[in-house]
C-alpha positions in Angstrom: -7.4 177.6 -4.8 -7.0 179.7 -1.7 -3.7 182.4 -1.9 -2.4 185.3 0.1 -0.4 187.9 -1.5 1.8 190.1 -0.2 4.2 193.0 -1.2 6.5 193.4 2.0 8.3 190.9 4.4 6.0 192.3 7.1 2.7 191.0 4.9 4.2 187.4 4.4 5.2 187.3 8.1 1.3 187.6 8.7 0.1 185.1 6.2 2.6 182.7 7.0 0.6 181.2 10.2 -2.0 180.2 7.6 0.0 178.8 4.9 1.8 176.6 7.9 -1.8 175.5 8.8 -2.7 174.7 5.3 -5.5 177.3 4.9 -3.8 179.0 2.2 -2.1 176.9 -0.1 0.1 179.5 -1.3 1.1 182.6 -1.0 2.2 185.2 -3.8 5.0 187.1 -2.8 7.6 189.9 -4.9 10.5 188.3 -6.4 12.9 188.9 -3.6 10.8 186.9 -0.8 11.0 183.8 -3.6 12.5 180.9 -2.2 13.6 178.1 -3.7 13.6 176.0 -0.7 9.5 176.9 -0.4 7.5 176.1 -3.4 4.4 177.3 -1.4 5.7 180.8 -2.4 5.2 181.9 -5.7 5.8 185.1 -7.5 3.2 188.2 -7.7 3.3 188.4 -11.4 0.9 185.1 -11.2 -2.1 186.4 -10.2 -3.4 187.2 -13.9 -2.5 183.3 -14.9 -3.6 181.9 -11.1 -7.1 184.3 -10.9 -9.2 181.8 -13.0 -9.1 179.1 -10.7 -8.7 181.1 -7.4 -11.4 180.8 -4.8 -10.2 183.3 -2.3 -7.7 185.9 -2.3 -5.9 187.0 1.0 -4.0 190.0 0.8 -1.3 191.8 3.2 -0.6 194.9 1.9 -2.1 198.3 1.2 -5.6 198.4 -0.1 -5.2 201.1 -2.9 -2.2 198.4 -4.1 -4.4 195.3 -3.5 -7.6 196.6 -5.4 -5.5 198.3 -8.0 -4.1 194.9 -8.6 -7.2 192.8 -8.8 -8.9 195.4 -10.8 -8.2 194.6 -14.2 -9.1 190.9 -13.7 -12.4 191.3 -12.0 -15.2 189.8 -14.8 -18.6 189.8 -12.6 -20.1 189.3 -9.1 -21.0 185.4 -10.0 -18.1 184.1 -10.7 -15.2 186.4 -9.0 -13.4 184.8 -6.2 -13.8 186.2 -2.9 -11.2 188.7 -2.1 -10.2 189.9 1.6 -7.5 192.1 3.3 -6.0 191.8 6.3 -5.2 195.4 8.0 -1.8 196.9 8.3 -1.1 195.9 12.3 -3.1 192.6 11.2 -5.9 193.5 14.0 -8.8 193.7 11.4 -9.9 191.4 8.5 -11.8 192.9 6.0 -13.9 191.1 3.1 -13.5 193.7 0.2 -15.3 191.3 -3.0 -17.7 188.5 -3.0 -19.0 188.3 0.6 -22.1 187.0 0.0 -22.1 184.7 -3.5 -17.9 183.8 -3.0 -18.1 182.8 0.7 -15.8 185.9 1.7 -17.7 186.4 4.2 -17.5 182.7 6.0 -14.0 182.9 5.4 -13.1 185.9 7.3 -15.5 184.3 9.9 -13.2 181.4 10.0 -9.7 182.7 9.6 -10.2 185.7 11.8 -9.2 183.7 14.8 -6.8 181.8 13.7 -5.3 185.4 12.4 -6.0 186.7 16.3 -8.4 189.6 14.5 -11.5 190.7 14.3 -13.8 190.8 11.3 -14.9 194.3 10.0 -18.0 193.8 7.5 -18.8 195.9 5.0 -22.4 194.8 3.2 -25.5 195.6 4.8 -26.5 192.1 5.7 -23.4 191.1 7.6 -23.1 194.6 9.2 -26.0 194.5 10.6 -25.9 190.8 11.7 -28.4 189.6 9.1 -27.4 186.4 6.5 -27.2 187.3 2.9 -30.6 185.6 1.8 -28.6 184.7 -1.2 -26.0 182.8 0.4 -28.3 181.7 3.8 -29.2 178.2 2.2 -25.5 177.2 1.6 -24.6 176.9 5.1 -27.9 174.3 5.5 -26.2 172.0 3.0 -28.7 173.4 -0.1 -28.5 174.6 -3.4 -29.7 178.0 -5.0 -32.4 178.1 -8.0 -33.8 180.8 -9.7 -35.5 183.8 -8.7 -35.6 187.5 -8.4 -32.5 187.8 -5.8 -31.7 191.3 -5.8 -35.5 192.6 -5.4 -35.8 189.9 -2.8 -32.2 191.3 -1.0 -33.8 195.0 -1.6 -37.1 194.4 -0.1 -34.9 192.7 2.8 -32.9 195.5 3.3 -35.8 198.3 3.2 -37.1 196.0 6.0 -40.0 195.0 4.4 -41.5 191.6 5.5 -40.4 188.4 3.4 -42.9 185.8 3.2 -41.8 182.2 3.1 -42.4 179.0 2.9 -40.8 175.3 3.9 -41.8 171.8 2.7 -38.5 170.4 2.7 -34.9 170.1 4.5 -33.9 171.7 8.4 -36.6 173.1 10.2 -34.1 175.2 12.3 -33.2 176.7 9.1 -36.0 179.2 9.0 -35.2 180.1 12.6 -31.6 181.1 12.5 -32.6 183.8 9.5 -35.7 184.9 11.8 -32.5 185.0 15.0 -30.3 187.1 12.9 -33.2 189.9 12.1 -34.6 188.9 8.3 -37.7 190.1 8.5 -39.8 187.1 7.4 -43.5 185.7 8.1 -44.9 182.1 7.1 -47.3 182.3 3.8 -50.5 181.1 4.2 -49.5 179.1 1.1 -47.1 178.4 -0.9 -48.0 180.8 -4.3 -47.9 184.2 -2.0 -44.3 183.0 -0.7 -41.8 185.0 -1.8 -38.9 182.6 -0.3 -39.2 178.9 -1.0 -37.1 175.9 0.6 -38.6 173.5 -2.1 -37.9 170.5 -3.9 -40.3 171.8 -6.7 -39.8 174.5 -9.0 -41.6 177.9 -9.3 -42.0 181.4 -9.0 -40.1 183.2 -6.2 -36.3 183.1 -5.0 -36.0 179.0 -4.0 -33.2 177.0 -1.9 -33.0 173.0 -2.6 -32.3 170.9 0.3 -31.1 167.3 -1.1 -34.1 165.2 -0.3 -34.5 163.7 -4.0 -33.7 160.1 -5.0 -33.6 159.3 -8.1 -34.5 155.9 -9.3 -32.5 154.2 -12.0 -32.8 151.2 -13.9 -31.4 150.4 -17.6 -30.9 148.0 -19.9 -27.1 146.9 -20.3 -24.9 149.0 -22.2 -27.8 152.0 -22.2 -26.4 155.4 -23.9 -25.5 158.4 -21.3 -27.7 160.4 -23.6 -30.7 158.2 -23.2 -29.9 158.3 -19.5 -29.4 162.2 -19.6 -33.1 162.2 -21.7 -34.8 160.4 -19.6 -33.4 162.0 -16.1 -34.8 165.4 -17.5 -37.7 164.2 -19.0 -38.6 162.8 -15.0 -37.7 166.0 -13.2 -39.4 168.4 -15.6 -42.6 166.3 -15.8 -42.9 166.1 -12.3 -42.0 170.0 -11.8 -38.6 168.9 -9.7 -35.4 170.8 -9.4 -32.1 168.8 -10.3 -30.5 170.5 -7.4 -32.5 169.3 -5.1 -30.8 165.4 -6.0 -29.5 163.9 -2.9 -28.4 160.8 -5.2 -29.0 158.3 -7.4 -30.3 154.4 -6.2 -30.4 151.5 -8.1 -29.8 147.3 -8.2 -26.4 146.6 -7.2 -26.1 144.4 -10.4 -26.1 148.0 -12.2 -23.1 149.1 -9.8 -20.4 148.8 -13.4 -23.1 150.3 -15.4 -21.2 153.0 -17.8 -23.3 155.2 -18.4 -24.6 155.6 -14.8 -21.2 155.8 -13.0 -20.9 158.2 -15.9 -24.4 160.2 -15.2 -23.5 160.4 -11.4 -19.9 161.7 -12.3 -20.6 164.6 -14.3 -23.7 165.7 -11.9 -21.4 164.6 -8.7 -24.4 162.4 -7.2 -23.7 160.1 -5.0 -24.7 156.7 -6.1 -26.4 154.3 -3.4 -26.7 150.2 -4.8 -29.3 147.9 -3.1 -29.5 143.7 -3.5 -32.4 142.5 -4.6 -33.3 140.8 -1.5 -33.5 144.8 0.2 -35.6 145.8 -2.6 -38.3 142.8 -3.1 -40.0 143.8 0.3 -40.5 147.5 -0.7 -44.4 147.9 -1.8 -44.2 150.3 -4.7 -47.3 151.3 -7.2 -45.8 149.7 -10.5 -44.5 146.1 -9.9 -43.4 144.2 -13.0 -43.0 140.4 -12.9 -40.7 140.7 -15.9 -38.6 142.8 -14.1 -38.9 140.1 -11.0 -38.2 136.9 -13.4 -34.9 139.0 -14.6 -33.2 140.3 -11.6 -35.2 138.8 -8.4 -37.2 141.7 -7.3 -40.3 143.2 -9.1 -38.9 147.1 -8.9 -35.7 148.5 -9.5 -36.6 152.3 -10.1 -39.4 152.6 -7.3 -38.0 150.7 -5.0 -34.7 151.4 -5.2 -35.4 155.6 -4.5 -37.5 154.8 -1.7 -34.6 152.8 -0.3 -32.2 155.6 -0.4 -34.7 158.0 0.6 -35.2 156.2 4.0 -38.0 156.3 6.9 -40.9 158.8 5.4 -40.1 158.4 2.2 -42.7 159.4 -0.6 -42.5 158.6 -4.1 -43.0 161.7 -6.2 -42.6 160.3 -9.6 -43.5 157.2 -10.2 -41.4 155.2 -12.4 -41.2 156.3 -16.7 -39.5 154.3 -19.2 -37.6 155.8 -22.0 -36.6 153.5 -24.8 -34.0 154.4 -27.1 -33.4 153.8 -30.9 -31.9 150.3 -31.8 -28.5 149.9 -30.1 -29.1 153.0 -27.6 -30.9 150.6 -24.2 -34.2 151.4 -22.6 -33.8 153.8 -19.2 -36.3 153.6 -16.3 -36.7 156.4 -13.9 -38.2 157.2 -10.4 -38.3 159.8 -7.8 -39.0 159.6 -3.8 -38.5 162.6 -1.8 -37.1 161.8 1.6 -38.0 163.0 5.3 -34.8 164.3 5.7 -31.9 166.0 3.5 -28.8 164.1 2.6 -25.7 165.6 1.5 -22.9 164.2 3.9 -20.0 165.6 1.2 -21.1 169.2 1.8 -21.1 168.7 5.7 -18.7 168.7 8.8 -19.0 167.6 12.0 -16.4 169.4 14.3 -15.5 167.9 18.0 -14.6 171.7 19.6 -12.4 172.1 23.3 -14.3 174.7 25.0 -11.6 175.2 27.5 -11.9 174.9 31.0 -14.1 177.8 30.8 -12.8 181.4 29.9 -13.5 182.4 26.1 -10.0 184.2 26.4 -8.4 180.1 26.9 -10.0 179.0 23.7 -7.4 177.7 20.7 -7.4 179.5 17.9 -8.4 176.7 16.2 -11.5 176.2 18.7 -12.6 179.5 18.0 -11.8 178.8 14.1 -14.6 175.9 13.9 -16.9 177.3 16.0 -17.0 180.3 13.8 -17.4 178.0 10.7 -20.1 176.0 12.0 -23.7 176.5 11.9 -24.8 174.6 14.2 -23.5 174.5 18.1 -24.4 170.6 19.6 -23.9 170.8 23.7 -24.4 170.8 27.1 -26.2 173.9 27.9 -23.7 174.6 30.5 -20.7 174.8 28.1 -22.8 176.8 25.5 -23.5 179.1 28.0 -19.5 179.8 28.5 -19.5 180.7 24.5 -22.1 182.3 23.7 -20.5 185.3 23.5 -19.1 184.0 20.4 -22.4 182.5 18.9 -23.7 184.9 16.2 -27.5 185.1 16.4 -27.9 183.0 12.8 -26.1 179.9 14.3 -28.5 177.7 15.9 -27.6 176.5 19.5 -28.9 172.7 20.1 -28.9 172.1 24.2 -28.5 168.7 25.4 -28.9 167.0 28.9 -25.6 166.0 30.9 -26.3 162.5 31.0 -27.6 162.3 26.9 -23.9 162.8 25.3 -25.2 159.4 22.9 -28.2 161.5 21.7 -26.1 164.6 21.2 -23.2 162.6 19.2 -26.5 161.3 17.0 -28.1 164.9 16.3 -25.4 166.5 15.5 -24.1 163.7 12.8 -27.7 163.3 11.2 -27.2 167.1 11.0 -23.7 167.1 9.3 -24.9 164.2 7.1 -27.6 166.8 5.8 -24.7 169.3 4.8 -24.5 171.4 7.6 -21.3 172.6 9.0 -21.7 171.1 13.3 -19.6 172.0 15.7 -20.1 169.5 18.6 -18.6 171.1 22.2 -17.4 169.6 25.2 -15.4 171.6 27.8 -11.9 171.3 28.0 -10.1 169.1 25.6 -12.3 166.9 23.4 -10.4 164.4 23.1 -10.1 164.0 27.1 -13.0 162.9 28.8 -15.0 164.8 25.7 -17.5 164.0 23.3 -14.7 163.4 20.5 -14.4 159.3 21.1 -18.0 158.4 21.4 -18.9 161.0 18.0 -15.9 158.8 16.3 -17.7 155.9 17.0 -21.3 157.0 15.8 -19.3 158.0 12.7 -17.1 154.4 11.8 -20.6 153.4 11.6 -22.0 155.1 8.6 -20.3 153.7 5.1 -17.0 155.2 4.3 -19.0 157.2 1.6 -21.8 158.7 3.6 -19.3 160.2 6.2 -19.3 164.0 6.1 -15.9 165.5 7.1 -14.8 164.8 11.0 -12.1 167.1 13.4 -11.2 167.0 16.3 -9.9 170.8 17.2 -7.7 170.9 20.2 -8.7 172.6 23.4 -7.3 173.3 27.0 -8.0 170.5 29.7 -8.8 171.6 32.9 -5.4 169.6 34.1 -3.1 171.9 31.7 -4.8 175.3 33.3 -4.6 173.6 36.5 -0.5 173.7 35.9 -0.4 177.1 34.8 -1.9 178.5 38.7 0.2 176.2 40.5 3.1 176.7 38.8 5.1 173.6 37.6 3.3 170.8 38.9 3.5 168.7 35.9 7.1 168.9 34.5 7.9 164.8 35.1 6.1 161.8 33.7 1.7 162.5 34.3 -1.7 160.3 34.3 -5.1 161.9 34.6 -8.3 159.6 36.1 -11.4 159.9 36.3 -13.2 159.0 39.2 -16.8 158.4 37.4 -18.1 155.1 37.5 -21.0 156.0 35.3 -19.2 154.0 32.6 -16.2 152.7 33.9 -16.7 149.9 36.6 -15.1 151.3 40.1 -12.9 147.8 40.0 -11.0 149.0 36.8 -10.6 152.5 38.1 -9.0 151.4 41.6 -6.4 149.3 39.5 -5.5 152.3 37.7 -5.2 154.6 40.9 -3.0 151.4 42.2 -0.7 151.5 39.4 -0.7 155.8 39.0 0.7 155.3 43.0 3.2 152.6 42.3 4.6 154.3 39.3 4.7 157.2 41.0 3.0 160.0 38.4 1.5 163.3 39.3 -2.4 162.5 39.1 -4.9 164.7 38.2 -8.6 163.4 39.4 -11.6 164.6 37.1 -14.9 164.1 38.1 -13.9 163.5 41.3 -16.9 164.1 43.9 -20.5 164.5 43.1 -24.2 164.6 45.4 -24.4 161.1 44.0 -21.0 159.8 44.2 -20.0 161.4 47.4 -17.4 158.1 48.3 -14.9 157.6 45.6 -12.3 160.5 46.1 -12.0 158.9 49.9 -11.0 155.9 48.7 -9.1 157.1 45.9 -7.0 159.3 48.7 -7.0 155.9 50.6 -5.3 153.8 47.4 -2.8 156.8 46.4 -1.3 156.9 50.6 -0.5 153.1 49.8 2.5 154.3 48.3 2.7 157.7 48.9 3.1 160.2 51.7 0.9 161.8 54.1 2.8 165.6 53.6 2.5 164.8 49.4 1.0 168.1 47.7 -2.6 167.9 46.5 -4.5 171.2 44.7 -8.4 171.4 45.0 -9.0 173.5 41.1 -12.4 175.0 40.9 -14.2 176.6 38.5 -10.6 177.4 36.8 -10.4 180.4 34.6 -13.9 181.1 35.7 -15.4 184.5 38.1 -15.9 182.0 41.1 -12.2 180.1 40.6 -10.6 178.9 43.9 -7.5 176.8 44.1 -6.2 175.7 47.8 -3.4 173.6 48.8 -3.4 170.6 51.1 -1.3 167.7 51.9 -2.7 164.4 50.8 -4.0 162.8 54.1 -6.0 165.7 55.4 -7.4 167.0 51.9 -11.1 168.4 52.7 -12.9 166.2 50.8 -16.4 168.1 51.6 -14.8 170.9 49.3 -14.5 168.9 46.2 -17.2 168.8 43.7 -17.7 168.3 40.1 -16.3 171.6 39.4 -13.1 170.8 40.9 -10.1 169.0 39.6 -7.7 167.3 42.5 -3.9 167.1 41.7 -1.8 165.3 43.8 1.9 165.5 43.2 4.4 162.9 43.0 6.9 161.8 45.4 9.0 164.8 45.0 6.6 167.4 44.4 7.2 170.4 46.5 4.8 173.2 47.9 7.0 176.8 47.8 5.8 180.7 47.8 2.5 179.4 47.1 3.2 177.1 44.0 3.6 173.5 43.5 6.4 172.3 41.6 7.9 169.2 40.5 11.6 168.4 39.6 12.2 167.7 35.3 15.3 166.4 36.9 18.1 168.1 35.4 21.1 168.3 37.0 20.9 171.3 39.5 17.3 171.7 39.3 16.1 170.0 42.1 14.3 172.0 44.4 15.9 172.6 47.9 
């Protein structure tokens, strides 16, 4: 549960922009804000009753009152809910409790924008730009084991070098905490490492990255506690952490199995079902023709994790049956490691708006996921215009102009591993962006293997565009773009035929390149058809950048040689008008024509 409290009008007006966003999902307020027309608003006294099940805490109101407040409640570090407080003018947001273990830390990160404030740290890590080494694996998708984490943090923060070591899960893992100034060195093997991403357990402070599938196969009607046994038994034997599980495979025959749906409930593992026909082919070192006589392939356990666990996959546990006393089943169990992690219900994939350039044009939301993310997918172009907004622990993935397939590709396979992605185009997404091919690559996965997809809203180029000239866009609009890289030239000139005969303000993108030098020409050529030589065109370039230029020209003697992909061209409608230096068009209410 995620709350703000307040104690003042003043406080609720500032946490009111999140509630209406649905980042908080209520706010406590004193019993003269309540209203009974908003249920979101509930009253301060139930913050003893609500603080077992609250995962952050947002206050708006004096800190000596806030901590005062939450004093008496506050049990231990592990379990208390992260707890942050938003300054008196609402310019600063400050995580006061749980930074590292409770997240408070990514969720000032994240609601700082949408707040318009900055984030003022207080632990060492995060004040000095360094990730908690105790919450670093989270944001990869992993989960924690055991270890010495506070003499580990210690060492860290006397600047002492870590040494670590990686068998399993994101290779740009390990680089982000090296970016963000962890002192850390590779161990020449794995016993001197201090700091383990591992499938195995051990000494030293570990992270688990979900690349374990465990095989199942069971008699009918097997017991959950034979299941249970036998699921332990395997991982202990084989010296494998449980949270290191990316999900449980088996023979779609077992997909009403009780005490497996049950198994994969209570641990929240995904479950993954094959045919026989997908497992027969799969060599595995125990085949079993009674097994083959019964269900049609001659492994269940075996083949069934190296199924799920994909290209690369290694069987780390071969399969080891458990039988139970009379009446309780028999319970087989195997384990393959994959190449890769897998945890697409811990990650995001977020399509981001750069804007048409300036960071200061960036939504609040835009800014919201980019901070969340830990990952930036992109042209290296429209990175370049944000990173002054990367922190040095997110990674930065550059990708070529021409490669937006690939990029869609990376940065779901990374979002399917449990990271948090933030895939950027400039502008608006949604327009011209990368947010309609990534929703493709992602219908394509099965419904349950799709991480979580959004599509945050940014400013096209033809919206900033509007704002220098004026008014250009107040009637009826079409934008085209004049790339035939994936649109035939055919179906673009009908389009520009019918923007003319209907008369709409048209904004070009992409309209002249080196290798496309011709189509704005004959473009120009399509629009005069039906419009006049004196209507209003705008060269855009570079908007909201240093180098921006915008010019006005009437449509049959625009320079075409000044037009490149940088530029946008808007041509006005039939009764756009050019006046002190602004274009305008007429709404049409009465009166407002211009004269």
């Amino acid at each position: 549960m995620q709350l703000g409290i307040c104690a003042s009008q003043e406080g609720f007006k500032q946490l009111e922009p999140l509630l209406n966003c649905a980042e908080l999902e209520a706010i406590l307020v004193p019993n003269h804000l309540l209203d009974e027309k908003r249920p979101q608003l509930l009253a301060s006294s139930k913050l003893s009753e609500l603080w077992p099940d609250i995962e952050l805490l947002l206050g708006a109101m004096a800190a000596g009152a806030l901590i005062r407040l939450i004093a008496p409640l506050l049990q231990a570090k592990s379990i208390d809910p992260a707890v942050l407080l938003l300054s008196g003018n609402g310019e600063q947001l400050i995580p006061l409790l749980g930074g590292h273990a409770a997240g408070g830390d990514r969720y000032a990160n994240r609601l700082a924008p949408l707040l318009q404030a900055s984030v003022l740290t207080t632990g060492f890590s995060s004040s000095n730009g360094r990730v908690g080494l105790d919450i670093w694996g989270f944001a990869w998708g992993w989960q924690k084991g055991q270890g010495p984490w506070d003499e580990l943090m210690k060492k860290a923060a006397r600047n002492e070098l870590l040494l670590v070591s990686q068998n399993s899960g994101e290779p740009l893992a390990l680089e982000s905490l090296k970016n963000s100034g962890v002192p850390i060195q590779a161990a020449e093997s794995e016993s001197e490492a201090e700091l383990l991403v591992s499938a195995n357990l051990g000494p030293g402070c570990r992270w688990h990255p979900p690349v374990l599938w465990l095989g199942i196969g069971c008699e009918r009607n097997s017991s959950l506690l034979l299941l249970q046994k036998a699921v332990t038994q395997a991982f202990s034997q084989a010296n494998l952490a449980e949270a290191a599980v990316a999900g449980i495979a088996s023979l779609d025959l077992k997909a009403d199995e009780p005490a497996l749906l049950a198994l994969a409930a209570g641990r929240q593992w995904p479950l993954r079902f094959f045919r026989a026909e997908a497992l027969a082919p799969i060599k595995v070192p125990n085949p079993s023709a009674a097994v083959a006589k019964e269900v049609g392939t001659t492994s269940v356990a075996e083949a069934a994790a190296l199924a799920a666990a994909g290209p690369g996959a290694e069987l780390v546990a071969a399969k080891a049956i458990l039988r139970g006393a009379p009446g309780e089943g028999a319970v087989t169990v195997a384990i393959a490691k994959a190449a890769a992690a897998w945890a697409p219900q811990r990650g995001s994939l977020h399509l981001v708006g750069a804007g048409p350039g300036c960071i200061k044009q960036l939504t609040g939301a835009a800014r919201s996921a980019l901070a969340a993310a830990q990952v930036w997918v992109g042209y290296s172009l429209y990175l370049d215009l944000l990173e002054p907004l990367r922190r040095q622990d997110q990674a930065r993935l550059e990708g070529q102009l021409t490669q937006e397939r690939q990029r869609c590709q990376e940065a779901l396979a990374l979002a399917c591993q449990g990271v948090a992605v933030a895939l950027i185009s400039s502008g608006e997404s949604g327009m011209y962006g990368m947010a309609g091919l990534a929703l493709e690559e992602w219908l394509q996965l099965p419904e349950q293997e799709r991480p979580l997809f959004n599509v945050h809203p940014g400013i096209s180029a033809f919206q900033m565009a509007a704002a220098r000239l004026g008014a250009p866009l107040m009637h009826d609009l079409c934008t085209v773009s004049l790339s035939d890289r994936l649109t035939p030239w055919a179906v673009i000139e009908k389009r520009l035929q019918a923007a003319a005969i209907g008369d709409f303000v048209v904004a070009l993108y992409n309209p002249r390149s080196q290798g496309r030098s011709w189509q704005l020409a004959r473009a120009l050529e399509l629009l005069l058809e039906q419009r006049a030589p004196t209507t209003p065109v705008a060269i855009c370039r570079q908007l909201s950048r240093p180098e921006e230029s915008i010019s006005l020209h009437q449509l049959a003697d625009l320079p075409v040689e000044q037009v490149d992909m940088f530029s946008l061209v808007l041509v006005g409608n039939s009764s756009t008008k050019i006046a002190a230096g602004l274009m305008a068009t007429p709404r049409g209410y009465p009166g407002a024509e211009l004269s």
